[in-house]
C-alpha positions in Angstrom: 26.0 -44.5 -16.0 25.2 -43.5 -19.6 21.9 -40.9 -19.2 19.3 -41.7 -22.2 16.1 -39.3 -22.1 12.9 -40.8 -22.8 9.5 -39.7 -21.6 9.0 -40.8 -18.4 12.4 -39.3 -17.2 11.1 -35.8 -18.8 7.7 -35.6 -16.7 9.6 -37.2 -13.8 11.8 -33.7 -14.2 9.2 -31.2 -14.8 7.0 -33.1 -11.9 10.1 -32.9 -9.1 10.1 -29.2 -10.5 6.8 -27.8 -9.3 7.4 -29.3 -6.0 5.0 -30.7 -3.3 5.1 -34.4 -4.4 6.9 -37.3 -2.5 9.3 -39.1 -4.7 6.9 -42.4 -3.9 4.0 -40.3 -5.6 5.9 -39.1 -8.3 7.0 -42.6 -9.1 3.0 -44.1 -8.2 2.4 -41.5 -11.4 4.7 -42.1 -13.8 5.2 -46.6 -13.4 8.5 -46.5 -11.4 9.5 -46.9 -8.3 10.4 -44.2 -6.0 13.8 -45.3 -5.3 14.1 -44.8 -8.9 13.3 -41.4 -8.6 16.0 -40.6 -6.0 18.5 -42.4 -8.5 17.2 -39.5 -10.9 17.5 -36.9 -9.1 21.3 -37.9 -8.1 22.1 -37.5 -12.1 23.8 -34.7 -12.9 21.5 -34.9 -16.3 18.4 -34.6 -14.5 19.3 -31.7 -11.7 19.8 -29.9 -14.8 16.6 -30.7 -16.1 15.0 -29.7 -12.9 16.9 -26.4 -12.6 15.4 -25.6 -16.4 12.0 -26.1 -15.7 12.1 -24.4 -12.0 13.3 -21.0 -13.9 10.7 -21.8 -16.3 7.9 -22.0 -13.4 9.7 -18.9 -12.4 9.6 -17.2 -15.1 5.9 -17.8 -15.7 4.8 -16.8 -12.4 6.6 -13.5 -12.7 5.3 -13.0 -16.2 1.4 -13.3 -15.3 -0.8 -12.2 -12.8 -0.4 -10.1 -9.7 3.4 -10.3 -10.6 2.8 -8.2 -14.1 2.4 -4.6 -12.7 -0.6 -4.2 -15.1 -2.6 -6.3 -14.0 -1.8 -5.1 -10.6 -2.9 -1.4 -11.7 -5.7 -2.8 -13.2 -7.4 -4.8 -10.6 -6.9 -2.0 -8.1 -8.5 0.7 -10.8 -10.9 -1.8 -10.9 -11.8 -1.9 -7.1 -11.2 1.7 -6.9 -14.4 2.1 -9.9 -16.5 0.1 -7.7 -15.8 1.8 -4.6 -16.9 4.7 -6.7 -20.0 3.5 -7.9 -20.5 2.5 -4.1 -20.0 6.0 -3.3 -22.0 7.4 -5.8 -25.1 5.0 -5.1 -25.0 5.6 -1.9 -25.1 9.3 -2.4 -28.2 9.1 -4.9 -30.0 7.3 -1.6 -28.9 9.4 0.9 -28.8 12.4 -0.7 -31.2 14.7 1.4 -31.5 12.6 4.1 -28.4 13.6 6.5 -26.2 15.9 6.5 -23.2 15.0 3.6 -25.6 12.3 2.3 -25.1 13.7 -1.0 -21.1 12.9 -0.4 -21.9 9.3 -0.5 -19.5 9.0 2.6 -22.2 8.6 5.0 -23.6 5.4 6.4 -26.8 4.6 7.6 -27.0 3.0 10.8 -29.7 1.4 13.2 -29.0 2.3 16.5 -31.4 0.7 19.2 -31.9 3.7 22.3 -33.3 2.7 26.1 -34.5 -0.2 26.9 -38.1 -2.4 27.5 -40.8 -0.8 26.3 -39.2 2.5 26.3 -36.4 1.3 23.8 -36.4 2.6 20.1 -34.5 2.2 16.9 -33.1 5.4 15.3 -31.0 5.8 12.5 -27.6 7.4 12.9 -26.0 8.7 10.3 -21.4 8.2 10.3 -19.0 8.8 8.2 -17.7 6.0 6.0 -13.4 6.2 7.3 -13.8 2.6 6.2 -14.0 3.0 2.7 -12.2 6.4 3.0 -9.2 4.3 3.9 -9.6 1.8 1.4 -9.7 4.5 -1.1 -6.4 6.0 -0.1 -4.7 2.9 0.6 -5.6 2.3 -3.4 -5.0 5.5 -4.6 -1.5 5.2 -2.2 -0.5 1.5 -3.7 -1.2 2.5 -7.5 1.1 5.9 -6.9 3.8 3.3 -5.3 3.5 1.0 -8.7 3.3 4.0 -11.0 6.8 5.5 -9.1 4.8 8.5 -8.1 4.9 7.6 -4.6 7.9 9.6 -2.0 8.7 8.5 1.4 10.1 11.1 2.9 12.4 11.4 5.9 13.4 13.8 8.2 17.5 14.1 8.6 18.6 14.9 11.6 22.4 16.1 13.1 24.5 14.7 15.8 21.1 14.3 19.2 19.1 15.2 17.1 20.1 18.9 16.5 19.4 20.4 13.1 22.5 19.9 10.7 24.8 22.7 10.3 24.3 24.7 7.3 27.9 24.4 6.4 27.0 20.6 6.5 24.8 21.1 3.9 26.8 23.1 1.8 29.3 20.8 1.6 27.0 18.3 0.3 25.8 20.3 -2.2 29.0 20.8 -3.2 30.9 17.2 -3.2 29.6 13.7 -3.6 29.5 11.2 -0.6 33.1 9.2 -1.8 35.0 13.1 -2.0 34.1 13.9 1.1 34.8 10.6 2.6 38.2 11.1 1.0 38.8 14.7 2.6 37.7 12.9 5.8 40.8 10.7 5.3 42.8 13.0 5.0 42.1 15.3 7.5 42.3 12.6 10.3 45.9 11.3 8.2 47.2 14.9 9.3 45.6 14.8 12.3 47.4 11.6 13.4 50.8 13.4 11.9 50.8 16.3 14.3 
């Protein structure tokens, strides 16, 4: 079958593309009928088609929003300024009041003591781990994006033991594929005698 491009085969592409519609809503769209539209989609023409404008949707998604690293650091400085101004405004209120009030990492709460007639409301003053955690989760996520951010890990010998300092020298001295080498060869004259 010769393939001619007109309109209606182009949306048809770029709508089979983005997904998430049936080939009988597709067709509903666009005048034709969905059998139609799995005749397109058989043509070699039109998988091509379809392949462009998925990499295009691909590249667009990746070039905008949370995907740009950017914007990522810039909505989490963002959230990170207002849970500064929270702190802050909470400070300028509390400051005085309880004891690290002027931190603005204390909450106020109303606690409600004994009961019936003898019962009372007091306030109780807490530290704030809430937005403590928040804070260093941010401050931890924006050192991960900026490549500031080190796991580190504890190496360990054979059960656990420390690893011989010889070890060490070793691989200060020789990279992992010389080493592997002089491994080889070792166990080659091994096997020899």
């Amino acid at each position: 079958m010769d393939w001619a491009w007109d309109k209606t085969r182009y949306k048809a592409a770029r709508m089979v593309s983005l997904g998430g519609l049936t080939n009988d809503e597709i067709g509903k769209r666009l005048g034709v009928s969905a059998r139609q539209i799995q005749r397109w989609k058989a043509t070699p023409e039109f998988a091509r088609e379809v392949d462009h404008w998925v990499g295009e949707w691909r590249k667009r998604v990746k070039e905008s929003g949370a995907a740009v690293k950017e914007v990522r650091l810039a909505r989490l400085n963002r959230r990170l300024a207002l849970m500064d101004q929270v702190v802050r405004e909470r400070a300028a209120k509390l400051a005085g009041k309880a004891p690290g009030g002027s931190t603005g990492l204390v909450i106020c709460q109303l606690k409600s003591i004994g009961a019936g007639d003898e019962s009372q409301v007091v306030e109780e003053f807490l530290v704030d781990t809430g937005i403590l955690r928040e804070m260093r989760l941010h401050e931890e996520q924006v050192a991960h994006e900026m490549g500031d951010w080190v796991d580190r890990k504890e190496l360990s010998g054979p059960g656990g033991q420390a690893i011989p300092v010889a070890v060490t020298a070793l691989a200060e001295l020789f990279t992992a594929e010389e080493l592997e080498g002089a491994k080889q060869k070792l166990m080659r004259a091994q096997s020899r005698s």
